[in-house]
PDBQT receptor file of N, H, CA, C and O in Angstrom, charges set to zero:
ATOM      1  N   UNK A   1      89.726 111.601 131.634  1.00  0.00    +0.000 N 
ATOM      2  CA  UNK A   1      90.278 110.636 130.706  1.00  0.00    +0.000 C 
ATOM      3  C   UNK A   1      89.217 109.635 130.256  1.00  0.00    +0.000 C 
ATOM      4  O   UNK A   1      89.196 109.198 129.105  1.00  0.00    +0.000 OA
ATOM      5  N   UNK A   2      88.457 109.333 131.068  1.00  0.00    +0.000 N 
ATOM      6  H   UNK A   2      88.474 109.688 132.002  1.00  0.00    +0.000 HD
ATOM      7  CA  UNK A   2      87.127 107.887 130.730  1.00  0.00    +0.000 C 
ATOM      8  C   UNK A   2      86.315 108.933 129.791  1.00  0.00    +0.000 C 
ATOM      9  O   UNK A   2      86.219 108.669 128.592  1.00  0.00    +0.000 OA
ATOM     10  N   UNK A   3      85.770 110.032 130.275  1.00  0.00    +0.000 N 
ATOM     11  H   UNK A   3      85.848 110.246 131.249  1.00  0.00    +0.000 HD
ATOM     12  CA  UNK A   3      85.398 110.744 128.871  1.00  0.00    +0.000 C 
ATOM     13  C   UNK A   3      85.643 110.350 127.887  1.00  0.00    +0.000 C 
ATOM     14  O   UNK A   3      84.843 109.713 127.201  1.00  0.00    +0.000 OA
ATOM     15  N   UNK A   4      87.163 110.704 127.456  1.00  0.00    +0.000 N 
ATOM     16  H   UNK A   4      87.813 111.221 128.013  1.00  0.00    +0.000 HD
ATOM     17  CA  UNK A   4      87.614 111.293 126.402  1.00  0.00    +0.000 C 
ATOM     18  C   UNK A   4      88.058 109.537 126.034  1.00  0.00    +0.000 C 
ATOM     19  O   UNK A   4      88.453 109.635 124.872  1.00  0.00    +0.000 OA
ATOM     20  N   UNK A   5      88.148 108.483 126.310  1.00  0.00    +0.000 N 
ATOM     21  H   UNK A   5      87.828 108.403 127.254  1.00  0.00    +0.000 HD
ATOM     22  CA  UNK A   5      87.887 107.413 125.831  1.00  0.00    +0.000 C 
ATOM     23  C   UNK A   5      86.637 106.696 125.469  1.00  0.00    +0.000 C 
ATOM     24  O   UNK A   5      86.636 105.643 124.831  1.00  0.00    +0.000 OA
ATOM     25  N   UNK A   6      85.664 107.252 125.864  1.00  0.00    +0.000 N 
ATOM     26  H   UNK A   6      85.664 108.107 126.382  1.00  0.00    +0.000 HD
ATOM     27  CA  UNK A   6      84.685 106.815 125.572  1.00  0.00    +0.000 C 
ATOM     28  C   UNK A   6      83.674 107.745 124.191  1.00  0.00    +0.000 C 
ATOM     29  O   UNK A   6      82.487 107.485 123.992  1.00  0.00    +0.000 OA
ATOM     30  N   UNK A   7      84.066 108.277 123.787  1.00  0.00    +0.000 N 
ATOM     31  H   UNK A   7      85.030 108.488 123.949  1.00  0.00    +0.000 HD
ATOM     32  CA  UNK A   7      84.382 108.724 122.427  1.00  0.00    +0.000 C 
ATOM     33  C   UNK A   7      84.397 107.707 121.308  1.00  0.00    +0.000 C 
ATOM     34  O   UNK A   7      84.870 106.572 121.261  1.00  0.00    +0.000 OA
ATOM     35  N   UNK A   8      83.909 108.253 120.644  1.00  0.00    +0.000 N 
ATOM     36  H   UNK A   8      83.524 109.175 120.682  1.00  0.00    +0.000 HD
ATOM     37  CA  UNK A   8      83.506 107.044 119.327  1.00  0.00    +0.000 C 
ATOM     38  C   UNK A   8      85.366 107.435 118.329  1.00  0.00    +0.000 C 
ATOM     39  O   UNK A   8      85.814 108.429 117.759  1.00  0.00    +0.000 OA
ATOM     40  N   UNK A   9      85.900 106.032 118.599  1.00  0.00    +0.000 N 
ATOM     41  H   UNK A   9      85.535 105.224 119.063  1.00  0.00    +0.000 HD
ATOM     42  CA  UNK A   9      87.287 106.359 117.677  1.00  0.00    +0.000 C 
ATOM     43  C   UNK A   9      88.052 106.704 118.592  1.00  0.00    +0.000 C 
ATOM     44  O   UNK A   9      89.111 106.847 117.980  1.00  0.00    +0.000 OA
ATOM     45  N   UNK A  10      88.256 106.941 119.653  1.00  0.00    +0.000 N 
ATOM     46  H   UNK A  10      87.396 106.824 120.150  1.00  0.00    +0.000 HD
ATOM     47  CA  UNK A  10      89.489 106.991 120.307  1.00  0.00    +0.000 C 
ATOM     48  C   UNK A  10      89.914 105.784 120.986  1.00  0.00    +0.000 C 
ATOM     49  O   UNK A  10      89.071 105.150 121.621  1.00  0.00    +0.000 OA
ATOM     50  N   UNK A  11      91.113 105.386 120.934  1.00  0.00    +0.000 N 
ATOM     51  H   UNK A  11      91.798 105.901 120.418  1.00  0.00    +0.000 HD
ATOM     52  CA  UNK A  11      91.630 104.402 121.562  1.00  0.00    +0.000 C 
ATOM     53  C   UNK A  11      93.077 104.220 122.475  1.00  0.00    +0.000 C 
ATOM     54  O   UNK A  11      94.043 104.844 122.038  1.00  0.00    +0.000 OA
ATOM     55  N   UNK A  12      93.209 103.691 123.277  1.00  0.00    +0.000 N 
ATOM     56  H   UNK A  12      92.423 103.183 123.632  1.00  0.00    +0.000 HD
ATOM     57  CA  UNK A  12      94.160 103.779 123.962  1.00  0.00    +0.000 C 
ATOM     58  C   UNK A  12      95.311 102.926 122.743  1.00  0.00    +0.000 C 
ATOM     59  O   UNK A  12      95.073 102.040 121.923  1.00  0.00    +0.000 OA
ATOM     60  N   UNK A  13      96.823 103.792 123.147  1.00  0.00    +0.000 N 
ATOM     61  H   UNK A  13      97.016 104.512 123.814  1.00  0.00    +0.000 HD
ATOM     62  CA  UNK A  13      97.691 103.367 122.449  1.00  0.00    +0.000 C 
ATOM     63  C   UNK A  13      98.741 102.337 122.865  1.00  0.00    +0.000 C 
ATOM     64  O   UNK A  13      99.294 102.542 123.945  1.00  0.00    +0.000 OA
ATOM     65  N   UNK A  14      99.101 101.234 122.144  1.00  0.00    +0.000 N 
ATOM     66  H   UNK A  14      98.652 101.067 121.266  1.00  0.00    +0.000 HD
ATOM     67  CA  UNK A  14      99.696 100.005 123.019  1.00  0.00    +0.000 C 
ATOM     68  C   UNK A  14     101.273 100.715 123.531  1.00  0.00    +0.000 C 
ATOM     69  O   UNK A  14     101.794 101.588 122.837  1.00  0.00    +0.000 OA
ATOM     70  N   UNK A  15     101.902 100.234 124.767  1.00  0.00    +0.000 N 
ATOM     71  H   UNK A  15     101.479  99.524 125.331  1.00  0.00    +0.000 HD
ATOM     72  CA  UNK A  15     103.540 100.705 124.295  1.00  0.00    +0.000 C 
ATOM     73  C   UNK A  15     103.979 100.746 123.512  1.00  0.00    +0.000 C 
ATOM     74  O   UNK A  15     104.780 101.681 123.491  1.00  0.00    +0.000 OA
ATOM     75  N   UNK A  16     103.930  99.867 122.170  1.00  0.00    +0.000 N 
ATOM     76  H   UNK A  16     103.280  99.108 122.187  1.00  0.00    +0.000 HD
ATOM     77  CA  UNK A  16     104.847  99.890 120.937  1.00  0.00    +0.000 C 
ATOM     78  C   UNK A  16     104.501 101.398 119.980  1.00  0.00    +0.000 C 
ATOM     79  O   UNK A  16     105.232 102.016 119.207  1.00  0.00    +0.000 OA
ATOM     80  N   UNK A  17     103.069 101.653 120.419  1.00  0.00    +0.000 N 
ATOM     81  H   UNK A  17     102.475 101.151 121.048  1.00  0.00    +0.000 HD
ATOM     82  CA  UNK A  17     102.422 102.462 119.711  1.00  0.00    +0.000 C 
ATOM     83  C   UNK A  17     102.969 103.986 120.024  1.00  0.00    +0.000 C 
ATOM     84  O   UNK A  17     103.163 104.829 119.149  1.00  0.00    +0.000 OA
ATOM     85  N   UNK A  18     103.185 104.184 121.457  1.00  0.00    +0.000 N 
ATOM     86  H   UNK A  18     103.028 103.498 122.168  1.00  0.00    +0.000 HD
ATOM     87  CA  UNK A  18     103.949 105.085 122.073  1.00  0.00    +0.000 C 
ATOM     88  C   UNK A  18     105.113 105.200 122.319  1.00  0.00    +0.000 C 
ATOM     89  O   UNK A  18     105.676 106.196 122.774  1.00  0.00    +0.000 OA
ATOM     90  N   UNK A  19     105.599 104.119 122.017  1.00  0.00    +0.000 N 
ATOM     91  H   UNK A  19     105.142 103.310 121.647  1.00  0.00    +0.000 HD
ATOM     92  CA  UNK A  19     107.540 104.699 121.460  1.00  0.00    +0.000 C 
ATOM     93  C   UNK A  19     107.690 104.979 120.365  1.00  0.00    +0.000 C 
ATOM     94  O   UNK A  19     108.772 105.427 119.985  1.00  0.00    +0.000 OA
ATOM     95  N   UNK A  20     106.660 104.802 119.542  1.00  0.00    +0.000 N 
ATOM     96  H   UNK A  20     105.781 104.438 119.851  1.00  0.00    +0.000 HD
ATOM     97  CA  UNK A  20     107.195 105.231 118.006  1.00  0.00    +0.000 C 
ATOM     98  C   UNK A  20     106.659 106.485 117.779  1.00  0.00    +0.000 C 
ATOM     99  O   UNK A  20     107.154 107.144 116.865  1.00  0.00    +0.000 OA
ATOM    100  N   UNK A  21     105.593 107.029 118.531  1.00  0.00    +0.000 N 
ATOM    101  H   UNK A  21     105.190 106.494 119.274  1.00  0.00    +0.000 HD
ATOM    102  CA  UNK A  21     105.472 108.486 118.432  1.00  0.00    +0.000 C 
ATOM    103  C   UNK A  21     106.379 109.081 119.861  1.00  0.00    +0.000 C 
ATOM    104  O   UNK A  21     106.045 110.264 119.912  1.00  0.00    +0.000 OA
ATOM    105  N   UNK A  22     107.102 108.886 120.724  1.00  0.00    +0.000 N 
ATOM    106  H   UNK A  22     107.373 107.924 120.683  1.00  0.00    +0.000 HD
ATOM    107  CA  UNK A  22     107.657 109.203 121.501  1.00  0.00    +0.000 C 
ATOM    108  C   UNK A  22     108.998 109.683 120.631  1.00  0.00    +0.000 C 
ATOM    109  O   UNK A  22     109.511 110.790 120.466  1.00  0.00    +0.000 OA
ATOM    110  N   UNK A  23     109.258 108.641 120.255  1.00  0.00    +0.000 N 
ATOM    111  H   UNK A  23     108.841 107.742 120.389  1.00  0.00    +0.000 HD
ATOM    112  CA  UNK A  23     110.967 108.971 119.230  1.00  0.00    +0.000 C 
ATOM    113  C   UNK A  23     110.859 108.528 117.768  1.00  0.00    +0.000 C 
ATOM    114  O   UNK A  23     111.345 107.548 117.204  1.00  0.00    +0.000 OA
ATOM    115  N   UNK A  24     109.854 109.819 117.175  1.00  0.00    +0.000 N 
ATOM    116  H   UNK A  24     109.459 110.615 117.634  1.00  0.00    +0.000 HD
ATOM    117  CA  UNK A  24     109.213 110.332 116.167  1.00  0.00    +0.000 C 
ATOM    118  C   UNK A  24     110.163 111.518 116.075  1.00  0.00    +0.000 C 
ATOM    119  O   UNK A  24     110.783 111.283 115.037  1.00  0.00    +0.000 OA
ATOM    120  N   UNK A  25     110.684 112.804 116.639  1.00  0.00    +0.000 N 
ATOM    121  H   UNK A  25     110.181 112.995 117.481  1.00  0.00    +0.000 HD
ATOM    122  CA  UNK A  25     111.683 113.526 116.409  1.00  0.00    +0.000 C 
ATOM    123  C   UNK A  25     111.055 114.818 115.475  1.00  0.00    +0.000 C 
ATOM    124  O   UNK A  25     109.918 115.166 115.791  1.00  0.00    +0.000 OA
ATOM    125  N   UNK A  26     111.442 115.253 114.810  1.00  0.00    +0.000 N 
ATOM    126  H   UNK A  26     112.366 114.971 114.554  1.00  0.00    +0.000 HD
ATOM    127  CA  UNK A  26     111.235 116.309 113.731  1.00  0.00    +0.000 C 
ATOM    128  C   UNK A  26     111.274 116.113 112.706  1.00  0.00    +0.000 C 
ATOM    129  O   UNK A  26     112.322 115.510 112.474  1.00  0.00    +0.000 OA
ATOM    130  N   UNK A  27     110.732 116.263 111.869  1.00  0.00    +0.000 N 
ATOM    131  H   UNK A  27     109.881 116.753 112.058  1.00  0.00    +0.000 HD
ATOM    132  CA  UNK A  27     110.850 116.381 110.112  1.00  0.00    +0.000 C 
ATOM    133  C   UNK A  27     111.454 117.567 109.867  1.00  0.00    +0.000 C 
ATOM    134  O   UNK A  27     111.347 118.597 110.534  1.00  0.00    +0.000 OA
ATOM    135  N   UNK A  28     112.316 117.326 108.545  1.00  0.00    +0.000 N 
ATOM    136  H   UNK A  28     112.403 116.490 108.004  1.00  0.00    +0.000 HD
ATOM    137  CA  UNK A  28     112.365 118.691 107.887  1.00  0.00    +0.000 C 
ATOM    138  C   UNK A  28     111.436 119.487 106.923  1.00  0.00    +0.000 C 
ATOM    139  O   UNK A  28     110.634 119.025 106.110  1.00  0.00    +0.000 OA
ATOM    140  N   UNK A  29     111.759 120.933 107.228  1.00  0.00    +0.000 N 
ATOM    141  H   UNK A  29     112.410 121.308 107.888  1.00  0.00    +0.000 HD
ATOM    142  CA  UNK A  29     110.749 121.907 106.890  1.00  0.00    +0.000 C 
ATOM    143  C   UNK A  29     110.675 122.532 105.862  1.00  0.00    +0.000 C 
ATOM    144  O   UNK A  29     111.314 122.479 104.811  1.00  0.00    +0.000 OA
ATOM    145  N   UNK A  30     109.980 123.048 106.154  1.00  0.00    +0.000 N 
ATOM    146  H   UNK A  30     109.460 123.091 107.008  1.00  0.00    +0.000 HD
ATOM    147  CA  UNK A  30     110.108 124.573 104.414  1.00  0.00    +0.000 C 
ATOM    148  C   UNK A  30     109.022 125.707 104.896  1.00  0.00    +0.000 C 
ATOM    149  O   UNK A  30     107.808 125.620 105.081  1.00  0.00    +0.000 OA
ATOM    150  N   UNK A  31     110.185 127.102 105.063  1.00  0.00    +0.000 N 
ATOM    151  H   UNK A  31     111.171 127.173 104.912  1.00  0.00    +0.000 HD
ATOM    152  CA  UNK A  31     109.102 128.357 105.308  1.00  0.00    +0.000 C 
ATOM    153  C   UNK A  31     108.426 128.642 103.919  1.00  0.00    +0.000 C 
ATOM    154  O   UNK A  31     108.940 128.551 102.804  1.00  0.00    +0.000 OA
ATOM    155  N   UNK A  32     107.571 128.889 104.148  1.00  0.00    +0.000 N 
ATOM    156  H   UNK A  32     107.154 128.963 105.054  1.00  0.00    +0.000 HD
ATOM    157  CA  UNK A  32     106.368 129.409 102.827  1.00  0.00    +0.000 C 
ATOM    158  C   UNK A  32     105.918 130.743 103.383  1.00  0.00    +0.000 C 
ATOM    159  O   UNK A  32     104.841 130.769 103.979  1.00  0.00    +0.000 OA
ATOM    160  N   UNK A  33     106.605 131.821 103.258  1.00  0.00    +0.000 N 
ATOM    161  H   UNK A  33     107.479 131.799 102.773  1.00  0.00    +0.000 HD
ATOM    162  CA  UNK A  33     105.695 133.448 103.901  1.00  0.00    +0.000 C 
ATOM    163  C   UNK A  33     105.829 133.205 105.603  1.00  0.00    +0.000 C 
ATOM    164  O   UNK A  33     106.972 133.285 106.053  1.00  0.00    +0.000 OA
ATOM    165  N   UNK A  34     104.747 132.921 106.533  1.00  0.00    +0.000 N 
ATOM    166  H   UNK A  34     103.819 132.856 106.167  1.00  0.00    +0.000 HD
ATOM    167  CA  UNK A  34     104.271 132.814 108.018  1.00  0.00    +0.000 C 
ATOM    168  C   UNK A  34     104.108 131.993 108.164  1.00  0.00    +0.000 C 
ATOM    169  O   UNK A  34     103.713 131.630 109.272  1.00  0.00    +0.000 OA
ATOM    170  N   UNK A  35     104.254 129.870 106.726  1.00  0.00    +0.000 N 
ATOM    171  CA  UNK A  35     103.334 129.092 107.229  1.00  0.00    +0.000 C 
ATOM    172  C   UNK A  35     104.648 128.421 107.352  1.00  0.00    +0.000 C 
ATOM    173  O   UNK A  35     105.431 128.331 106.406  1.00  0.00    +0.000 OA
ATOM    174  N   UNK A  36     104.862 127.975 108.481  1.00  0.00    +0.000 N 
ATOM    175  H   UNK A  36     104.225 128.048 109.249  1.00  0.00    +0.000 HD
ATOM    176  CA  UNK A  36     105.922 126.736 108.080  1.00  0.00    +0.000 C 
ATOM    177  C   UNK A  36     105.338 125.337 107.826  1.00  0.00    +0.000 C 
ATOM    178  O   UNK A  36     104.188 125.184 108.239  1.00  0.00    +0.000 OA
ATOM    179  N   UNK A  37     105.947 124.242 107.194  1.00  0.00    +0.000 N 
ATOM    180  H   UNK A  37     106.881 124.366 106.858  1.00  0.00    +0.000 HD
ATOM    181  CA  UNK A  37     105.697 123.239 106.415  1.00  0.00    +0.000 C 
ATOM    182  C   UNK A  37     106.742 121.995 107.304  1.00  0.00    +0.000 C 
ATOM    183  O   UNK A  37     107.890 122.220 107.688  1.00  0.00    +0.000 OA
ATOM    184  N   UNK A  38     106.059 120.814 107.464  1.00  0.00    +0.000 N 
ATOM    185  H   UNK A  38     105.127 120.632 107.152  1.00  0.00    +0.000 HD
ATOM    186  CA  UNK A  38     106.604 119.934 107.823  1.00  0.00    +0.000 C 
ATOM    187  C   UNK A  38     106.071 118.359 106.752  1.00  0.00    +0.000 C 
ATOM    188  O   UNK A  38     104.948 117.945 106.463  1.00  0.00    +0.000 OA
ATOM    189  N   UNK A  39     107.174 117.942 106.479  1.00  0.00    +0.000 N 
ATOM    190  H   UNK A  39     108.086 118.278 106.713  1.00  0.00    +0.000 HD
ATOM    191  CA  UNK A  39     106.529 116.604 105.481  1.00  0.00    +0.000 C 
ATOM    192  C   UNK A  39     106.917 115.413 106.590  1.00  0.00    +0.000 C 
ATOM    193  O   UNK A  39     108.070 115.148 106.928  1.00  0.00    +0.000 OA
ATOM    194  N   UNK A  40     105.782 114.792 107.056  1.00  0.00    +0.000 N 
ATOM    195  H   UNK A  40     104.845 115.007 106.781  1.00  0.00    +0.000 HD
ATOM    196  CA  UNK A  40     105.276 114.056 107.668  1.00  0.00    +0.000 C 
ATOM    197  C   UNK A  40     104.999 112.918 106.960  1.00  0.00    +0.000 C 
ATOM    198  O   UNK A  40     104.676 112.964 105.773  1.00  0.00    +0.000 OA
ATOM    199  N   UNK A  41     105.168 111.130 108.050  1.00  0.00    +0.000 N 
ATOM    200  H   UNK A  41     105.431 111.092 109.014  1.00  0.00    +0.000 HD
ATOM    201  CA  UNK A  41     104.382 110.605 107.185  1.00  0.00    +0.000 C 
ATOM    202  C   UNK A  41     102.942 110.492 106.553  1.00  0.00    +0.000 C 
ATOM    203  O   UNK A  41     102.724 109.743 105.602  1.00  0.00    +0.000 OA
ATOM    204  N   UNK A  42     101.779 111.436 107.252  1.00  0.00    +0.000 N 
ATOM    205  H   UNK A  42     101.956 112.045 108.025  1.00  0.00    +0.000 HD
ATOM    206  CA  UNK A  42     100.824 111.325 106.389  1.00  0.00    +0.000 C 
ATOM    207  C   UNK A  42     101.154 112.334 105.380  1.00  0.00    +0.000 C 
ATOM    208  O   UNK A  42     100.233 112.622 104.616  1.00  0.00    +0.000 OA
ATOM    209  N   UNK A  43     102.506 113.056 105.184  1.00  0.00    +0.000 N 
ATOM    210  H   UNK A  43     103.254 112.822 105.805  1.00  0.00    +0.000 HD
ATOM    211  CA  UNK A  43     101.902 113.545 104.306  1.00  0.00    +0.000 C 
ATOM    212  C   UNK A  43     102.114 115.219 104.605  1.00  0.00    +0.000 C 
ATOM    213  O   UNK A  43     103.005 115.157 105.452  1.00  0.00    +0.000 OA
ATOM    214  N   UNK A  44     101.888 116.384 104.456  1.00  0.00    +0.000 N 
ATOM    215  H   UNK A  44     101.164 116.434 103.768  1.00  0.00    +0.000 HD
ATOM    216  CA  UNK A  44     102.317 117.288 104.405  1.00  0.00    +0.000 C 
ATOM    217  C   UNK A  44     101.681 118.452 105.658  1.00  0.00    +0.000 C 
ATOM    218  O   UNK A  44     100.777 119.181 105.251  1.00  0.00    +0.000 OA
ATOM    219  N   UNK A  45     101.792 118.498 106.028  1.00  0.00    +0.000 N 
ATOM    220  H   UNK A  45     102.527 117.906 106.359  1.00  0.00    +0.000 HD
ATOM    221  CA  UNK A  45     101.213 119.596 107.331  1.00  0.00    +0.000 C 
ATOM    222  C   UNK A  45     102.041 121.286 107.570  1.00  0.00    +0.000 C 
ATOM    223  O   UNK A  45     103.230 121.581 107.690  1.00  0.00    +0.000 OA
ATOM    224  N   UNK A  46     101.089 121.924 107.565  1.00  0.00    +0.000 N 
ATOM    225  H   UNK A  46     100.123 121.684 107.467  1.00  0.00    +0.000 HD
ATOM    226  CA  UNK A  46     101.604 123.737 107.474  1.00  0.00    +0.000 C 
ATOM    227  C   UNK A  46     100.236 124.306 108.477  1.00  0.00    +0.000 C 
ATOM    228  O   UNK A  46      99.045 124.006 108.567  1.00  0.00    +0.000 OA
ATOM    229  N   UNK A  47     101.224 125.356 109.189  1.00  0.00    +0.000 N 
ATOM    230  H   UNK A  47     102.191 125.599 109.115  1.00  0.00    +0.000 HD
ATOM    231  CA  UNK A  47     100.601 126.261 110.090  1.00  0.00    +0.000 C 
ATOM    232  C   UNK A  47     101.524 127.678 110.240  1.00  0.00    +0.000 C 
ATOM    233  O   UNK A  47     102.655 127.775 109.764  1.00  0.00    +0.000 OA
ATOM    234  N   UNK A  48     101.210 128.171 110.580  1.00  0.00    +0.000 N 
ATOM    235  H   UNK A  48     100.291 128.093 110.966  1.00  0.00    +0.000 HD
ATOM    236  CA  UNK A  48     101.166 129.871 111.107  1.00  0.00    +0.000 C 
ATOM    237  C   UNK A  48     102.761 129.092 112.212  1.00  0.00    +0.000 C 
ATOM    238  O   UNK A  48     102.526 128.346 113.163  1.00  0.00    +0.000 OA
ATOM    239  N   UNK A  49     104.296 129.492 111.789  1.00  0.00    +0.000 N 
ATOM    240  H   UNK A  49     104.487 130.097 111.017  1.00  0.00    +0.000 HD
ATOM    241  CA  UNK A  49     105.251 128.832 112.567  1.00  0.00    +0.000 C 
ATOM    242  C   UNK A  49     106.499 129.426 111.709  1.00  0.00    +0.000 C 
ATOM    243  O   UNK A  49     106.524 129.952 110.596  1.00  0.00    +0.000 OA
ATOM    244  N   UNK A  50     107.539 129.137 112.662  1.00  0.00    +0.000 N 
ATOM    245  H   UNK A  50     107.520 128.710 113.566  1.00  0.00    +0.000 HD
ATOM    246  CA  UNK A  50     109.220 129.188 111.678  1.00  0.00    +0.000 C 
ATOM    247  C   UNK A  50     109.884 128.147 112.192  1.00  0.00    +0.000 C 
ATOM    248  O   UNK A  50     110.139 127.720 113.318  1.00  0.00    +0.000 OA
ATOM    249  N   UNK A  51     110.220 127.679 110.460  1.00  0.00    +0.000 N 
ATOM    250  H   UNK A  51     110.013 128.026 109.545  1.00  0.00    +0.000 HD
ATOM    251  CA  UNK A  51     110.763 126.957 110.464  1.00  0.00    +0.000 C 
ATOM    252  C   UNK A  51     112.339 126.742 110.958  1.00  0.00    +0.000 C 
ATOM    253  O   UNK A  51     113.142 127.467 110.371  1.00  0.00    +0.000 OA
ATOM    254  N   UNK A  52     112.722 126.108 111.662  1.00  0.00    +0.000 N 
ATOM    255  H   UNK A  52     112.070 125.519 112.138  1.00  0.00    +0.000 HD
ATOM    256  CA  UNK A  52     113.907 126.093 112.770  1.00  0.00    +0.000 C 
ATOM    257  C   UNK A  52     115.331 125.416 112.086  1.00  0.00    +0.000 C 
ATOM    258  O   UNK A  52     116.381 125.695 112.664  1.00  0.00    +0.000 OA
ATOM    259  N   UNK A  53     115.383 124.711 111.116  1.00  0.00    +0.000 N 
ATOM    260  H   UNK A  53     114.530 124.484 110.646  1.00  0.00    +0.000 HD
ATOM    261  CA  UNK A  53     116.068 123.894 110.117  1.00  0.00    +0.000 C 
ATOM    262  C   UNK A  53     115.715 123.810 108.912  1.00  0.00    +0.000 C 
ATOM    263  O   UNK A  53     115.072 122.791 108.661  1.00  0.00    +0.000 OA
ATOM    264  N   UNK A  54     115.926 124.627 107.911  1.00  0.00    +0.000 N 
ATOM    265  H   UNK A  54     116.449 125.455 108.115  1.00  0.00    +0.000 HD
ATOM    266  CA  UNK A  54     115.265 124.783 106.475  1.00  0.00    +0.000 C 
ATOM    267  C   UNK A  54     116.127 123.415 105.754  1.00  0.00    +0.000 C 
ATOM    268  O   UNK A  54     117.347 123.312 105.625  1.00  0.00    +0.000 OA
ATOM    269  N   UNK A  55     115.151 122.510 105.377  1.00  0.00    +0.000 N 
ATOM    270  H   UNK A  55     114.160 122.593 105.482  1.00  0.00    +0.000 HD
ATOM    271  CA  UNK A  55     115.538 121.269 104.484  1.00  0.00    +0.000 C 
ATOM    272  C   UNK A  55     116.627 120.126 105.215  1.00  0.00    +0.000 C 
ATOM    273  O   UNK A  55     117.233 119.205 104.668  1.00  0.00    +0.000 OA
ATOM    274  N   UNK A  56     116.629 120.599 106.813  1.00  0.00    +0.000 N 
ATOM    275  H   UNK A  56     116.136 121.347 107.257  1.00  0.00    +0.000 HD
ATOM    276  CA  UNK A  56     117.727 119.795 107.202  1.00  0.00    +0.000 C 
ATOM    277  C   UNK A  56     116.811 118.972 108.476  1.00  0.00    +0.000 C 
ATOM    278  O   UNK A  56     115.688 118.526 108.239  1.00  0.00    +0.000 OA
ATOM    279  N   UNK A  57     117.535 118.837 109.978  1.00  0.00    +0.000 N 
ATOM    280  H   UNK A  57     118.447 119.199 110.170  1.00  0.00    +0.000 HD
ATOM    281  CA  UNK A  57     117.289 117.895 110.955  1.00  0.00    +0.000 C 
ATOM    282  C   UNK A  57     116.363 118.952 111.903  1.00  0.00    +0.000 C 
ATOM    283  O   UNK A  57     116.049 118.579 113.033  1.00  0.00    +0.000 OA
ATOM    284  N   UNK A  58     115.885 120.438 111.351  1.00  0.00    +0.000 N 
ATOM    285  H   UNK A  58     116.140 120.741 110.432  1.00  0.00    +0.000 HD
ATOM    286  CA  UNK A  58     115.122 120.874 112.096  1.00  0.00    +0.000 C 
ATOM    287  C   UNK A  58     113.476 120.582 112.110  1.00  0.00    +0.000 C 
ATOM    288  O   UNK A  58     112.855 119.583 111.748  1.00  0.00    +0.000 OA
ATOM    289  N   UNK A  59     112.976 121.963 112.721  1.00  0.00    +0.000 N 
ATOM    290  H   UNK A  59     113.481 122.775 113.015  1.00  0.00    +0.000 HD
ATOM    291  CA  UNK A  59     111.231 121.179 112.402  1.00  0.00    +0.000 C 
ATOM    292  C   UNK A  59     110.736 122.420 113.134  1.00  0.00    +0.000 C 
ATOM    293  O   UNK A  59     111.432 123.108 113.880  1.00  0.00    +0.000 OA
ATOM    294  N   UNK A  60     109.567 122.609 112.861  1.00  0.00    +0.000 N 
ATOM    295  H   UNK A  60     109.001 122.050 112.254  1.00  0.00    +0.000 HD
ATOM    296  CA  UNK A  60     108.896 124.421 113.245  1.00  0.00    +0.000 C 
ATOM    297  C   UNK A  60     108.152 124.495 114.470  1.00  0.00    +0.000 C 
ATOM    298  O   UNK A  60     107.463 123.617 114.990  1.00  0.00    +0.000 OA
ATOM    299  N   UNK A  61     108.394 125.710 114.873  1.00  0.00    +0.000 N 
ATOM    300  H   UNK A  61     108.953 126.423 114.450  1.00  0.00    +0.000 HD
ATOM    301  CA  UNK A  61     108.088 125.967 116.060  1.00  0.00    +0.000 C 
ATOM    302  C   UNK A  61     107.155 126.837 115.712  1.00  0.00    +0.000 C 
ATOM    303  O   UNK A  61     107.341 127.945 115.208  1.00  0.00    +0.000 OA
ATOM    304  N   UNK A  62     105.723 126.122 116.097  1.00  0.00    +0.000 N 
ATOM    305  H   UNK A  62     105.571 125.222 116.507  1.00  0.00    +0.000 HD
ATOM    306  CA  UNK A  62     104.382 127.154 116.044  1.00  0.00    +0.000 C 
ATOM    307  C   UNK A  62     103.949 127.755 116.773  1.00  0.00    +0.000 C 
ATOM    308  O   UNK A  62     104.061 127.626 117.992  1.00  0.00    +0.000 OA
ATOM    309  N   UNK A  63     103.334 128.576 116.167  1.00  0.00    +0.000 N 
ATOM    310  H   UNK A  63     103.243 128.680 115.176  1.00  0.00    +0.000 HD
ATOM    311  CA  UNK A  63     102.886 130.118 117.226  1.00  0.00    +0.000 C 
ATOM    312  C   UNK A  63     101.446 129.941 117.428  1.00  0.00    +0.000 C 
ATOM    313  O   UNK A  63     100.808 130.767 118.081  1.00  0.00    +0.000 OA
TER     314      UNK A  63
């Protein structure tokens, strides 16, 4: 772990910082062919996955 903090740009995350990615949850998806698609807040992310809830409360399970 002291490694991998001592890394240029990594930083430890405060509690507040880790409940909000803790109960962060799933986005909804969209299959495209093999890639499934999740819209995130940065923004759009796709990988090699199926999507588990098409346009609803699901989110993809990657392979």
């Amino acid at each position: 772990m002291k490694i991998i903090l001592n890394l240029e740009g990594v930083k430890t995350l405060s509690k507040e910082e880790q409940s909000k990615i803790s109960g962060a949850g799933r986005y909804a998806c969209t299959q495209r062919g093999r890639m499934c698609c999740e819209l995130a807040p940065g923004g759009p992310f796709c990988d090699a996955g199926i999507c588990t809830g098409i346009g609803g409360s699901g989110g993809c399970l990657w392979y």
